[in-house]
C-alpha positions in Angstrom: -139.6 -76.5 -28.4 -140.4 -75.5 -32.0 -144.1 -74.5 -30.9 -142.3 -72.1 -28.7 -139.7 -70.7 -31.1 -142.9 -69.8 -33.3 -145.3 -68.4 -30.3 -142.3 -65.6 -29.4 -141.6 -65.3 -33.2 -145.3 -64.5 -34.0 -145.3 -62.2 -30.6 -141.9 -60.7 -31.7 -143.3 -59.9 -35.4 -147.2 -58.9 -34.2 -145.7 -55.9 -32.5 -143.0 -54.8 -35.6 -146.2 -55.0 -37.6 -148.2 -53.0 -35.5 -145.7 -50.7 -35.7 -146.0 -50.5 -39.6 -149.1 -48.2 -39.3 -147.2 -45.3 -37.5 -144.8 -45.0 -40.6 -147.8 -44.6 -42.7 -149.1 -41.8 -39.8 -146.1 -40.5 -40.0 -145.9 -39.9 -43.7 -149.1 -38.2 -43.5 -148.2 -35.6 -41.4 -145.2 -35.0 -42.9 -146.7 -34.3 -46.6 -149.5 -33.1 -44.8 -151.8 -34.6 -47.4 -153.4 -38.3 -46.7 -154.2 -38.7 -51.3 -152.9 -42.1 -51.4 -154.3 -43.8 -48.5 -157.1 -45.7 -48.8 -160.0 -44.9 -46.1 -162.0 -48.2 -46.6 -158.9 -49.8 -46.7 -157.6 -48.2 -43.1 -161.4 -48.4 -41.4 -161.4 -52.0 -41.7 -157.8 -52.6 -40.7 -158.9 -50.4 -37.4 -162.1 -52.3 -36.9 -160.3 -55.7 -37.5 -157.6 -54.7 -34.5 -160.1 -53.5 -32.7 -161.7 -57.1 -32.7 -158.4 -58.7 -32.3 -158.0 -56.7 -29.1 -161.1 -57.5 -27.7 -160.3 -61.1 -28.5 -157.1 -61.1 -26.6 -158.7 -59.1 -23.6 -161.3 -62.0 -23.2 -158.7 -64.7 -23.7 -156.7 -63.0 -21.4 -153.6 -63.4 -24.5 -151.0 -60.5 -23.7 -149.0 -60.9 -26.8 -152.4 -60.3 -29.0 -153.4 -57.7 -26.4 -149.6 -56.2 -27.0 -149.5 -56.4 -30.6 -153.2 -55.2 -31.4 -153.1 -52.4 -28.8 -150.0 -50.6 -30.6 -152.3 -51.5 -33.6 -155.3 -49.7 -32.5 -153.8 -46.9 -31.6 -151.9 -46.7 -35.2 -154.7 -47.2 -37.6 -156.5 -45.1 -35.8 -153.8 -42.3 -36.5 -154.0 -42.9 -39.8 -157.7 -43.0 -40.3 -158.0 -39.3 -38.3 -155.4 -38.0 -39.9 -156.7 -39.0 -43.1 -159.6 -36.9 -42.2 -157.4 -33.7 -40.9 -155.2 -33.5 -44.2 -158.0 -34.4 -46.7 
């Protein structure tokens, strides 16, 4: 029962953090200026999701497939828009 409660609370917080890259995407566009953000810093978070998503795809793991899918797609918002408001 417990391993249970933890597997939906890990799905349930995956995807709120994946969600934490679109704020930063956000704030870029809206200051149209990307200063404070760290490339290096984004490129690997992007590369790491990407990994994690392949991971999940193989395993065939829908809530890492869920969670690093939304995560994809926001780091790499924030890694082209860094490049647009340079």
């Amino acid at each position: 029962m417990l391993l249970e409660f933890f597997a939906y609370l890990t799905g349930l917080f995956g995807i709120l953090m994946a969600f934490g890259h679109f704020f930063q995407a956000n704030r870029i566009y809206k200051n149209k200026s990307s200063k404070d953000v760290s490339l290096v810093n984004y490129i690997i978070l992007m590369v790491g999701c990407w990994v994690w998503l392949i991971y999940g795809i193989l395993k065939q793991d829908y809530p890492i497939m869920i969670s690093f899918g939304i995560s994809v797609v926001g780091t790499t918002a924030v890694v082209a828009l860094k490049f647009v408001y340079k």
